[in-house]
Every structure is written in structure tokens, then in C-alpha cells.
ZADO-1210 file (C-alpha; in nm, 4 decimals, padded with zeros to 6 digits):
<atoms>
<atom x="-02.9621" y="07.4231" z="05.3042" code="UNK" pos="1"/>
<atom x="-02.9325" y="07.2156" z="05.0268" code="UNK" pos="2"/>
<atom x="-02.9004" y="07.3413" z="04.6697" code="UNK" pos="3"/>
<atom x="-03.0207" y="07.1264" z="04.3842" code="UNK" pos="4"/>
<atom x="-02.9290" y="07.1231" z="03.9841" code="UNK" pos="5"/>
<atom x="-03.2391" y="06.9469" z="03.8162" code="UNK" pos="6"/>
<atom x="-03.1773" y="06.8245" z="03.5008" code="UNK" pos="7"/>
<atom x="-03.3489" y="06.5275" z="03.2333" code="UNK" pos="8"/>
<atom x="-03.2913" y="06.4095" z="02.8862" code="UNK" pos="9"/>
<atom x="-02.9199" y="06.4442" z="02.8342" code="UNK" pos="10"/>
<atom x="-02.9478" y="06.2302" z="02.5679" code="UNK" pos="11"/>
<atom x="-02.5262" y="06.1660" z="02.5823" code="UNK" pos="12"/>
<atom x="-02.4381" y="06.5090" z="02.5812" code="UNK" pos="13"/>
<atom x="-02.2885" y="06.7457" z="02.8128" code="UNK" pos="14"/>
<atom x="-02.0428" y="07.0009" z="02.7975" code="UNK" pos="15"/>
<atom x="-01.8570" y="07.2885" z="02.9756" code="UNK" pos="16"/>
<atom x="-02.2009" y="07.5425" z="03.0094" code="UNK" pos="17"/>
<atom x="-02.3640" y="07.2492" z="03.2319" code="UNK" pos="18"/>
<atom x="-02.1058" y="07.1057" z="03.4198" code="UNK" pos="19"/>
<atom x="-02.0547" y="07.5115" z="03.5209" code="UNK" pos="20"/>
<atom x="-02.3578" y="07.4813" z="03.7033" code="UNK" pos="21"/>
<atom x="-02.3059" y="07.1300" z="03.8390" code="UNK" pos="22"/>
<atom x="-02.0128" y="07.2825" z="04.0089" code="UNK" pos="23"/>
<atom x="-02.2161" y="07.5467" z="04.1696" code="UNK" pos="24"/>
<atom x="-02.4741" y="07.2644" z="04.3399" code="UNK" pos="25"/>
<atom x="-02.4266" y="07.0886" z="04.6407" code="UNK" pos="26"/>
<atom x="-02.6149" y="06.7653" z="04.4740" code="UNK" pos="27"/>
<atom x="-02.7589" y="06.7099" z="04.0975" code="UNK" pos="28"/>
<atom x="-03.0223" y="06.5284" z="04.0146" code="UNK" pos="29"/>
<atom x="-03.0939" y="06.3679" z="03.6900" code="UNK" pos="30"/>
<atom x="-03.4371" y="06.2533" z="03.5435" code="UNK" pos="31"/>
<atom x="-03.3630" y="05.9329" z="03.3301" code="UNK" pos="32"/>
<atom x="-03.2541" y="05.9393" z="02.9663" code="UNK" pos="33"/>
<atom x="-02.9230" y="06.0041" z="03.0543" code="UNK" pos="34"/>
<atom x="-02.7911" y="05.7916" z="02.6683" code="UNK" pos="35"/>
<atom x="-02.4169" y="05.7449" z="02.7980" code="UNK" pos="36"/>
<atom x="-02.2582" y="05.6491" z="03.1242" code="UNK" pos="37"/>
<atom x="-02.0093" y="05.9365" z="03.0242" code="UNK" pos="38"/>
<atom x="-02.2767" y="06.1888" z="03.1341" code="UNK" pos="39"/>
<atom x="-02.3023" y="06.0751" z="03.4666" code="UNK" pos="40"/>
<atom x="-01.9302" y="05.9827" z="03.4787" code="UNK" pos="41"/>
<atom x="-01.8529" y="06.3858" z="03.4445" code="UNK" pos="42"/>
<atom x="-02.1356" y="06.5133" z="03.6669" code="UNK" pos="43"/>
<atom x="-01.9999" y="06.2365" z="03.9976" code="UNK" pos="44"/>
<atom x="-01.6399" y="06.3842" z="03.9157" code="UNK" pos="45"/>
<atom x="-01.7774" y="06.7061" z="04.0458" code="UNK" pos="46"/>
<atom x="-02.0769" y="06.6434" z="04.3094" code="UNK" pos="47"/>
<atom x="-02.2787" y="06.3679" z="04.4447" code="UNK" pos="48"/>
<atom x="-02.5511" y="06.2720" z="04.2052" code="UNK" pos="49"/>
<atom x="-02.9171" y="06.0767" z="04.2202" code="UNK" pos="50"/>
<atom x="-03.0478" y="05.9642" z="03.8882" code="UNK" pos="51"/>
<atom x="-03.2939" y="05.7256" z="03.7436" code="UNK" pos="52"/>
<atom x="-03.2890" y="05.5680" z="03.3773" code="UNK" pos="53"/>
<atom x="-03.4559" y="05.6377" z="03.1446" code="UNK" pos="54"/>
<atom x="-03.6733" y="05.5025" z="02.8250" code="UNK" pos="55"/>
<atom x="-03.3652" y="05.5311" z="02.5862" code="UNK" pos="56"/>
<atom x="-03.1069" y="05.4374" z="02.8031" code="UNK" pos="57"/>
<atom x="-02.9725" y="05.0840" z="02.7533" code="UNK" pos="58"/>
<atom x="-02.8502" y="04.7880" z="02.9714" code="UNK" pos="59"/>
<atom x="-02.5438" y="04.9402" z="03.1105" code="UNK" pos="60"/>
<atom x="-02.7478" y="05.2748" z="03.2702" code="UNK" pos="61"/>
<atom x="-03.0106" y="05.0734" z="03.3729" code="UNK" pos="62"/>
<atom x="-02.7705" y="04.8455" z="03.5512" code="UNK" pos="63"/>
<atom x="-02.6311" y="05.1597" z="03.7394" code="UNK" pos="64"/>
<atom x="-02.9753" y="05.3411" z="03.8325" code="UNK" pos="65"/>
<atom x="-03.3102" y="05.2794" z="03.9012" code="UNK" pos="66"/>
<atom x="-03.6455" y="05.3112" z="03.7510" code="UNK" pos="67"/>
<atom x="-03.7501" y="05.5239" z="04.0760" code="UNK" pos="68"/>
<atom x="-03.5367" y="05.6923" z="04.3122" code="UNK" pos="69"/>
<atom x="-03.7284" y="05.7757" z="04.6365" code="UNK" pos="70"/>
<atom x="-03.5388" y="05.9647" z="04.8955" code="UNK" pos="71"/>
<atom x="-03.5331" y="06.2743" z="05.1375" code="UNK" pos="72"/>
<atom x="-03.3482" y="06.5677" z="05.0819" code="UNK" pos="73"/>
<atom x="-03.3409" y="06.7808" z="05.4527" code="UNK" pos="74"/>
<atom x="-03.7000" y="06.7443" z="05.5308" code="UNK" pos="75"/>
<atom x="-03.8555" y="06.7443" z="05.1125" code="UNK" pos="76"/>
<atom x="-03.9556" y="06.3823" z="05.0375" code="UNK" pos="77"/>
<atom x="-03.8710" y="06.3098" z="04.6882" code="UNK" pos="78"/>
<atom x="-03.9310" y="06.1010" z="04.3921" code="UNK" pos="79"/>
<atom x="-03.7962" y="06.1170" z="04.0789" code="UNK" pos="80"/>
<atom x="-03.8714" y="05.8971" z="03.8018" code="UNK" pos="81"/>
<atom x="-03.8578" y="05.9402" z="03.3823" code="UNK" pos="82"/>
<atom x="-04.1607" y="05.8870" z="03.3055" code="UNK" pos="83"/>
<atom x="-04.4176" y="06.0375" z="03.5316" code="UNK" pos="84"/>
<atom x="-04.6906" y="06.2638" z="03.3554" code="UNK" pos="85"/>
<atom x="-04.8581" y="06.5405" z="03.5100" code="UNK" pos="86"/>
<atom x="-05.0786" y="06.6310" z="03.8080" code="UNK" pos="87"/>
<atom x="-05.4317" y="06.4901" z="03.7419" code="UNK" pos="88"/>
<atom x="-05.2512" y="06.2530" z="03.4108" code="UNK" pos="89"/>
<atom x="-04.9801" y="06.0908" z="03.5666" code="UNK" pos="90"/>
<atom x="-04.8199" y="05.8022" z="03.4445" code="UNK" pos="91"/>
<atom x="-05.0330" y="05.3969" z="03.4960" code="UNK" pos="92"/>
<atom x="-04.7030" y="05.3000" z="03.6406" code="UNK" pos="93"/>
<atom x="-04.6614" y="05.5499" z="03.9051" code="UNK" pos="94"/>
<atom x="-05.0016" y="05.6274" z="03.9592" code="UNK" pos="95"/>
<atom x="-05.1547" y="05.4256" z="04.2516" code="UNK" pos="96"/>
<atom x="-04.8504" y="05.5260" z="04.4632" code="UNK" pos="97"/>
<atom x="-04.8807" y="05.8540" z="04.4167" code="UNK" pos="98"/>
<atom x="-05.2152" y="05.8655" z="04.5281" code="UNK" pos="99"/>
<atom x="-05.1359" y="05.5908" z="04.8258" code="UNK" pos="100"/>
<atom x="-04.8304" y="05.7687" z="04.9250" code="UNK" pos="101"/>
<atom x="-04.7566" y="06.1308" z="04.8057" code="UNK" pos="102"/>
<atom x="-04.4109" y="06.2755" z="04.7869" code="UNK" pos="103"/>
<atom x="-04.3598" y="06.6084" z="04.8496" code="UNK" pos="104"/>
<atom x="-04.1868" y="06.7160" z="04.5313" code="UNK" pos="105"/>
<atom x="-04.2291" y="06.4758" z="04.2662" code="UNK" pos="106"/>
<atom x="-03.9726" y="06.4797" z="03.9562" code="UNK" pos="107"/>
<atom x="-03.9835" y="06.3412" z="03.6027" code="UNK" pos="108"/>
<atom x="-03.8419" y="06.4320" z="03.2348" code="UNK" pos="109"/>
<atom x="-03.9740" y="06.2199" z="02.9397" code="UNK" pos="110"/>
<atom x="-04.1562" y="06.5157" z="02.7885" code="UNK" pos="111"/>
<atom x="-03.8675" y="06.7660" z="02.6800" code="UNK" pos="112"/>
<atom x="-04.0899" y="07.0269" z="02.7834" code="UNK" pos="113"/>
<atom x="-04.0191" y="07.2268" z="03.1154" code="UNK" pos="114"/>
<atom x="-04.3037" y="07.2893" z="03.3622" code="UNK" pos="115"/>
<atom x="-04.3388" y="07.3398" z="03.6915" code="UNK" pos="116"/>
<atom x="-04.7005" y="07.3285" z="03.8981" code="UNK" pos="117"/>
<atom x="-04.8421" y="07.2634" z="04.2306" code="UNK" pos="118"/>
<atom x="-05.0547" y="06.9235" z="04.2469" code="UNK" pos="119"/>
<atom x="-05.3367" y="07.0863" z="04.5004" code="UNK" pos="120"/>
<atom x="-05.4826" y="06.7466" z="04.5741" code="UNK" pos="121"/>
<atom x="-05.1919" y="06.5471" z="04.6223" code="UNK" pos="122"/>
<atom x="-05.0148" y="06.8865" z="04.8420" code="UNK" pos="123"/>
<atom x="-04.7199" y="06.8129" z="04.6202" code="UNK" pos="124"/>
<atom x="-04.5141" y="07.0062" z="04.3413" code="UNK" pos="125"/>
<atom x="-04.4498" y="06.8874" z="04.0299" code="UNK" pos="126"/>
<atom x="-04.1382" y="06.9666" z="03.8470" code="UNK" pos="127"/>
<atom x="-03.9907" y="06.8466" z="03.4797" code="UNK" pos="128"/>
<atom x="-03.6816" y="07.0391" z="03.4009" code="UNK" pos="129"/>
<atom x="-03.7474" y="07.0166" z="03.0359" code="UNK" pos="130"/>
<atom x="-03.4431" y="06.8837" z="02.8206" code="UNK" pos="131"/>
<atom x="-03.0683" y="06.9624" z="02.8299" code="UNK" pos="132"/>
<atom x="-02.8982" y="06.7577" z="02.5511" code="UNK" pos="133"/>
<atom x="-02.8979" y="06.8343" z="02.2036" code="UNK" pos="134"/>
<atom x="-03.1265" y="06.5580" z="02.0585" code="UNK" pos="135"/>
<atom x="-03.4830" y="06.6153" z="02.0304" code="UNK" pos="136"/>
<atom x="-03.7803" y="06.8458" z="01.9059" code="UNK" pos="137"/>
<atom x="-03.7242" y="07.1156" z="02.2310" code="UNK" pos="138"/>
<atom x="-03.5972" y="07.4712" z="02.0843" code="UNK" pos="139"/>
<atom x="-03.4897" y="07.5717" z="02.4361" code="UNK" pos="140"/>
<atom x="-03.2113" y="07.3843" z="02.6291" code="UNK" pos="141"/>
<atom x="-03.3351" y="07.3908" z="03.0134" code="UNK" pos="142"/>
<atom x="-03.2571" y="07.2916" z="03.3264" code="UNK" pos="143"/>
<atom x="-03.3929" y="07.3593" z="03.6534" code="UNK" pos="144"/>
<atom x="-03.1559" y="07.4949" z="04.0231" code="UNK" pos="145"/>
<atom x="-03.3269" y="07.5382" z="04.3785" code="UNK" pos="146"/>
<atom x="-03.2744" y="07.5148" z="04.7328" code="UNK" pos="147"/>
<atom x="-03.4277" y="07.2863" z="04.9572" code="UNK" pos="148"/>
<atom x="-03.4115" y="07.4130" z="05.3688" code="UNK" pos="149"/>
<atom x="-03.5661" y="07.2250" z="05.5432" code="UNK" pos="150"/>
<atom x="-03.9268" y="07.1152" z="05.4724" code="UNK" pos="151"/>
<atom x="-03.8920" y="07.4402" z="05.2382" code="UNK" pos="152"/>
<atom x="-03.8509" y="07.4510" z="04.8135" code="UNK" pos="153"/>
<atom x="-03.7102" y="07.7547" z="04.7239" code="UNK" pos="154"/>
<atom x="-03.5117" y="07.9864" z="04.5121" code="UNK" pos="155"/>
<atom x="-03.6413" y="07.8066" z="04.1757" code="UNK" pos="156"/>
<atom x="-03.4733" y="07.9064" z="03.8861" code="UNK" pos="157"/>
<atom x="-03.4702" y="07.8388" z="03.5131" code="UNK" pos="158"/>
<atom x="-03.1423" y="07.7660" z="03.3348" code="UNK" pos="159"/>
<atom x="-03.1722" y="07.8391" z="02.9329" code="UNK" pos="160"/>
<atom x="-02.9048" y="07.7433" z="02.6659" code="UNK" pos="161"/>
<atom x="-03.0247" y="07.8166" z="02.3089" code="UNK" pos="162"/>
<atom x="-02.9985" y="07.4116" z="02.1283" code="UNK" pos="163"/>
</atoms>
């Protein structure tokens, strides 16, 4: 059993609420847009991270992570990228391998907005954990935790923070 903290669009900020619930995860995961190296510097102090860059991050993120970070996670094949769209929209970039080669849980930010839904097609579940940094249009400060056992997601919860 592995359990997850899902997060995007840090935008340079973290503080004290977050890292809380970084401490409670056996791995975090980041979605791109991560603004400073300090970010990810603060979450690797506490637990193994996986992140990809992100459309505002500069030179010296990009130089650290990738566009696209496939992996598996027990028996879950993942992606995550930044930007990724939606089932039935996604993104020109990630597009044809999506539909070549399906992961089972696919994982992008970009949008600030957090949703969650099942791609029926694809047999694949989509998951943005919204935005959890201070900068941007989102109301809501989110973030997403689960477990992964096995070839099972689970446990899915939302994390709020008002902005």
C-alpha cells in the first residue's frame, strides 16, 4: 500500500499546512508549475517525490524534471504531465500516446481547477488536483491524497485551504 499526496501549480509557494500532509504520504507527486526549486527542495527533505515541469517554470526546474514522468506505482501505471487536458480533449502533445498506449491513472495540473473522472474509453482515470499555491484565479486551494494497493486507486480525498 502506497499512499500518494497529489499536488500541481505551486507556483513558488509552500508552507507549514502542505508540508503537514507531505509528511503524512509515503510519496508526493507534483504536476509541473512548481515556480522555485525551493518547493521541491522542502517536499524531498521529507519524502521521495516525482514531478514534472511545468509551463512557468524556468531553465533550472526544467533541468531537474521532465516534461512527462511515466512510471508504476505497485501495480497503477502512471503518467503525469502539466499539461494534459481532459478525457475526450486532451492535450495535441500527449494525445496519440494516450490513445496508443493508455496509462492507468493519468495526471496533469495546468488548469487550476480540480477534477477527477473516469476516461471509459481509454479504462483510465483522470485526475488534476486543482492548484495549491497562492497565485492564480482558483478561490479554493486543493490538493488531492489516495492510496494505491496494488492494481487498486483508493481512498481519494480532497484537501481544501481557503487562498
Amino acid at each position: 500500500m502506497t499512499k500518494i499526496l497529489l499536488l500541481s501549480d505551486t507556483h513558488s509557494y509552500i508552507d507549514d499546512d502542505v508540508l503537514k500532509y507531505v509528511k503524512q504520504a509515503d510519496e508526493v507527486w507534483h504536476a509541473g508549475d512548481i515556480g522555485d526549486l525551493k518547493v521541491t527542495d522542502a517536499i524531498e527533505a521529507l519524502k521521495p517525490l516525482r514531478a514534472v515541469y511545468g509551463n512557468i517554470d524556468d531553465a533550472k526546474v526544467r533541468q531537474v524534471f521532465p516534461e512527462n514522468n511515466r512510471f508504476m506505482c505497485e501495480g497503477v501505471d502512471v503518467w503525469i504531465t502539466h499539461i494534459g487536458g481532459y478525457p475526450n480533449r486532451y492535450n495535441v502533445l500527449v494525445r496519440d500516446e494516450i490513445y496508443k498506449n493508455p496509462p492507468r491513472l493519468f495526471i496533469c495540473g495546468h488548469s487550476h481547477i480540480l477534477k477527477v473522472m473516469p476516461d471509459k474509453k481509454l479504462k483510465l482515470l483522470h485526475m488534476n488536483p486543482g492548484a495549491i499555491g497562492k497565485y492564480g484565479f482558483h478561490k479554493v486551494r486543493t490538493m488531492l491524497r489516495f492510496t494505491i494497493e496494488g492494481t487498486e486507486i483508493k481512498d481519494l480525498e480532497v484537501i481544501e485551504f481557503k487562498k
